[in-house]
C-alpha positions, 0 to 999 in steps of 0.5 A: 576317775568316775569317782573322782569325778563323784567327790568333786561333784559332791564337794562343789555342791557343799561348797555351793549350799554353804555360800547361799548360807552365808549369804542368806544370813548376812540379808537377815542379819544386816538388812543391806539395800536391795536384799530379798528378806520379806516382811509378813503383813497380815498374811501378804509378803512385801519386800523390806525396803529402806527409806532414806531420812537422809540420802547419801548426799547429805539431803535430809527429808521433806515433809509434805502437807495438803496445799489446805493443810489443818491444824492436826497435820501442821502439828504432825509435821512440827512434831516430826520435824523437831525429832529429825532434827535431834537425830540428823542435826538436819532441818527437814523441810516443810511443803506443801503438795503444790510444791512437792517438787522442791524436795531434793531427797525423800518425801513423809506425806503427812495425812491425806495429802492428796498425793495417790500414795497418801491417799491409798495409805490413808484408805487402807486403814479403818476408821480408828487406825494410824501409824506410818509405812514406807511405800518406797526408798524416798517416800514414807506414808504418815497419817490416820483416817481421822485427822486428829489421829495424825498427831498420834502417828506422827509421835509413832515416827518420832519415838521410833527416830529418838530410839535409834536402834532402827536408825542405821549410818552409812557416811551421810546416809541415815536410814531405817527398814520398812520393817520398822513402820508402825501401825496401830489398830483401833479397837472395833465392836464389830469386825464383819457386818452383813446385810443380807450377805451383802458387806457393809462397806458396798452400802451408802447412806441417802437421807432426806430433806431435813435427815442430814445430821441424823444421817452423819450420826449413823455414819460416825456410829457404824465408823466407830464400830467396824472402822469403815466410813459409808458415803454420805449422799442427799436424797437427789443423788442417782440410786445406787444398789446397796443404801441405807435411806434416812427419811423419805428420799423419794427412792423406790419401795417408800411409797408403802410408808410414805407421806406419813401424816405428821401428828396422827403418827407423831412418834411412830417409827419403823427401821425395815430391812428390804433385801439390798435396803435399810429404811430408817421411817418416821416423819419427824427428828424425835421419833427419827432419833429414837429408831437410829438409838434403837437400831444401834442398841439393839441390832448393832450390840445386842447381835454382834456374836462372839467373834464380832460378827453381825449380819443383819436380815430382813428378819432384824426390822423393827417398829416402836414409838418414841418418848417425847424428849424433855426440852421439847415439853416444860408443858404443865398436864391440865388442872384437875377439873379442866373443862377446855383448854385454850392456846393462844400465839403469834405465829409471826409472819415476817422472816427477814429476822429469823427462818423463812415460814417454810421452814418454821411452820413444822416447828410452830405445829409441833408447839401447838401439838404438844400444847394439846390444847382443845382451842387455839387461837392464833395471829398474824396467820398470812395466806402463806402461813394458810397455805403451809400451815392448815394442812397440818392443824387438820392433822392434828384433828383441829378444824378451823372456825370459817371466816365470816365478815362482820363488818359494821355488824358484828352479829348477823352477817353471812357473807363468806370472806374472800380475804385471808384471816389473819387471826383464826381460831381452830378447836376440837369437835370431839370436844366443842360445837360451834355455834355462831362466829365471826371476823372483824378488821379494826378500823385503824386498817383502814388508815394502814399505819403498819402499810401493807401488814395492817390487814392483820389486825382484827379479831375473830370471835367463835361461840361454842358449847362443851359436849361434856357439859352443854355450857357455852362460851365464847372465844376472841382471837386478836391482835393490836394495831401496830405503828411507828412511834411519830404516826398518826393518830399516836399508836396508843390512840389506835390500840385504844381504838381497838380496845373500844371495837372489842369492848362493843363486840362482847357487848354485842355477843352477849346481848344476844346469847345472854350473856355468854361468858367470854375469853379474849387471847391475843397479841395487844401490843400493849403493856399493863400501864396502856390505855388499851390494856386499862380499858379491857380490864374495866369489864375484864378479868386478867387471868394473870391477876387471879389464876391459883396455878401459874407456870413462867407467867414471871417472864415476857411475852414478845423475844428474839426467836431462837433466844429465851425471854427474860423478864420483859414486858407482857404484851399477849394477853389472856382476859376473861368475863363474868363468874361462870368462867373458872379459871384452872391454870395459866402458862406461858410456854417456854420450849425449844419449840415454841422460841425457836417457832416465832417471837412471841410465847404461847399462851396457855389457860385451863377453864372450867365453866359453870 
């Protein structure tokens, strides 16, 4: 009996080990619904699940878009729609999220919807990655962490659907295994960064005022590179652990580095690694370019290891100098000989047609900057313009001419002017002393046809002597009388007017500084064929007519800013007295700078002086 009872025992054991078998093959074999059979996705098990593309009641899927859908997830979802239709003979929906509940059967979330299963899909991808996956029996996740890769999954699902052999038919049902979906990795230089052990991915990007596109560009590079996308965050965002700061945030451990004085550092650049930190430093996009390129060329290719792993440490901070890019230059070096060099511009003060002062007055300075010029004269130079502007030309190493009233005097007055000097002239000391000088409004201010502007024009004047050579000259600063067309007297009478006072004030400086060779610059409002013009060039010399090397002198003076001139009309000036002045070079300079600085082309002239 005890062994009866053995080889009954055995036998329903066998029997019990073939069943499981059978059963074991029929899950694999056949992928029935609600069966145990695992899929391994990079090292985790999921169960396989089976998404119904159409439910046993004949409802074929809907697609379901963001309420602000793009053009990248309405393209996805036509072309999905297209290849369900060929295989179901159905015509799927297309929703958006707010109407989700309109869908009678299962749901493909197209991009990042909004809905919390797309969203978790779409951010457990890297940056380059798409493809599609089913998240349960009715929903299936489509799309990619840049949208214009959800085109590319949404061809995925469709070839996978026009293949067929996923595609399984019971009655009205259609539907495919999980372990049918689709994902494409994006191919990364980088698979692991650290900084300091810290991941990469704790990090987020601040960036100071005027560092915002320099900052995306550090953002998509890093996303390029290892497929993760690092928050982006303005300088007045609350301080976070793990940063990497673009420019002066105002952050703690940049008061080392910062404020930098714009022009005496102009190119100078320092990326430092501090501990839980990057700092990006300069004080200017040029030179902010260059540590970003250097960054990434040298740290984020040059010490990836093998195994695409980077780890950066306070030991990969580096500092350099940036190269001057091309379209900020179109500057010709000085002629051979050249004694002085004299810049001359406009700095327009109005802003109702362009950018606000505030805003140009850095690019105006880097204008003047690379001029390099020994002498610079200026225009239309408003308090507000003063007040924004001086600061930086004294770092530049200029000193400004003080301001002296000459009125009904040209020579002689001390008084100090209270008022602002709309024409200024600013000059080097290593290589100028100055003398005498002066400043003078025209009479035309005093019947103020441009209305509260017209305390702008006059003209100062400065006397100084070369420390190279001993030999004096002189240099005007001005700008002509502007007026409407039906005031007056007329506005060419008023320039003519204006002419006249500069006329008589060389007359003046040279009866006193025998004859002292002089160089007027400025803003004339009048053209060649003018009164005004016609009267100055009676005792002066255009440096247009006679200058032997001469750079876009063809092209007008006064534009649109931000637009390049044509051929226009010549209204800035640049004249000169007697033969002891030798004239070297003469330029009008055309940049990005200076167009986008004011509407009105700097002047550039090249003298030697007898």
């Amino acid at each position: 009996m005890k062994g009866y009872l053995k080889i009954l025992s055995l036998f329903m054991a066998i029997l019990m080990l073939v069943f499981s078998f059978t059963a074991c093959k029929k899950d694999g074999g056949e992928g029935e619904e609600g069966s145990s059979t695992t899929t391994a996705t990079g090292g985790e098990t999921e169960k396989e699940i089976f998404f119904d593309l159409v439910s046993p009641a004949g409802e074929v899927a809907s697609l379901v878009v963001d309420d602000d859908a793009a053009v990248d997830a309405t393209s996805a979802a036509k072309q999905i729609s297209s290849a369900i239709s060929e295989v179901t003979g159905k015509e799927p929906k297309t929703l958006k999220l707010s109407n989700i509940k309109e869908a009678k059967g299962s749901v493909i979330l197209i991009g990042n919807t909004g809905h919390e299963q797309s969203t978790a899909f779409i951010g457990s991808l890297l940056n380059m990655d798409f493809g599609f996956k089913v998240i349960s029996e009715t929903v299936l996740c489509l799309g990619a962490p840049l949208a214009s890769n959800n085109i590319r999954a949404a061809a995925l699902l469709a070839e996978m659907l026009k293949d067929g052999s996923s595609l399984k038919t019971e009655g009205e049902r259609r539907y495919f295994s999980s372990a049918s979906a689709k994902l494409v990795k994006g191919d990364y230089t980088i698979t692991e960064m650290t900084v300091n052990s810290v991941d990469i991915s704790n990090f987020k990007i601040v960036y100071g005022e005027g560092y915002e596109e320099i900052a995306k560009s550090i953002q998509s590079r890093i996303s390029f590179s290892l497929g993760r996308t690092l928050e982006l965050n303005r300088y007045t965002s609350p301080e976070t652990e793990y940063e990497i700061i673009v420019g002066n945030t105002g952050r703690g451990g940049l008061s080392m580095y910062y404020p930098i004085k714009r022009y005496s550092s102009y190119n100078n650049y320092k990326v430092s690694v501090m501990g839980k930190k990057i700092l990006f430093i300069a004080n200017n996009e040029n030179a902010m370019s260059a540590a970003v390129n250097k960054f990434f060329s040298e740290i984020m290719t040059n010490a990836v290891t093998a195994d695409k792993k980077l780890a950066v440490t306070d030991a990969s901070s580096f500092e350099g100098t940036a190269a001057l890019p091309s379209n900020k230059l179109n500057i010709s070096s000085r002629a051979k000989g050249t004694e002085v060099r004299i810049a001359c511009n406009n700095v327009y003060f109005y802003s109702e047609n362009c950018a606000p002062m505030k805003e140009r007055r850095y690019t105006m300075c880097d204008s003047i900057f690379f001029m390099d010029a020994d002498v610079v004269l200026l225009q239309e130079v408003s308090t507000n313009w003063h007040t924004n502007m001086d600061t930086l030309m004294i770092d530049m190493g200029y000193t400004v001419v003080p301001t002296r009233l000459n009125e009904g005097a040209v020579i002689g007055s001390s008084a100090v002017s209270t008022q602002t000097n709309y024409t200024p002239i600013w000059y080097r000391t290593e290589v100028l002393e100055l003398l005498d000088y002066g400043y003078d409004q025209f009479e035309s201010v005093k019947k103020k046809p441009d209305k509260k502007h017209t305390t702008s024009k006059g003209f100062t004047w400065a006397l100084f002597k070369t420390r190279a050579t001993g030999e004096s000259f002189v240099c005007i600063s001005t700008h002509f009388t502007w007026a409407p067309k039906d005031f007056v007297p007329t506005p060419a009478e008023l320039r003519l007017a204006d002419a006249a006072e500069i006329v008589e004030a060389i007359e003046t400086i040279q009866s006193k500084y025998q004859n002292v060779p002089c160089v007027v610059m400025g803003d004339m409002n009048s053209t060649i064929t003018t009164p005004a013009y016609k009267l100055l060039t009676e005792t002066l010399t255009d440096a247009k007519n006679v200058t032997p090397i001469q750079n876009n002198t063809d092209k007008g003076t006064s534009h649109t800013v931000g637009k390049y001139p044509g051929s226009g009309s010549v209204i800035d000036h640049t004249l000169f007295t007697g033969d002891t002045i030798t004239p070297l070079q003469y330029q009008f300079v055309l940049n990005d700078l200076s167009v986008n600085a004011t509407d009105h082309v700097p002047l550039l002239f090249d003298i030697a002086i007898k």
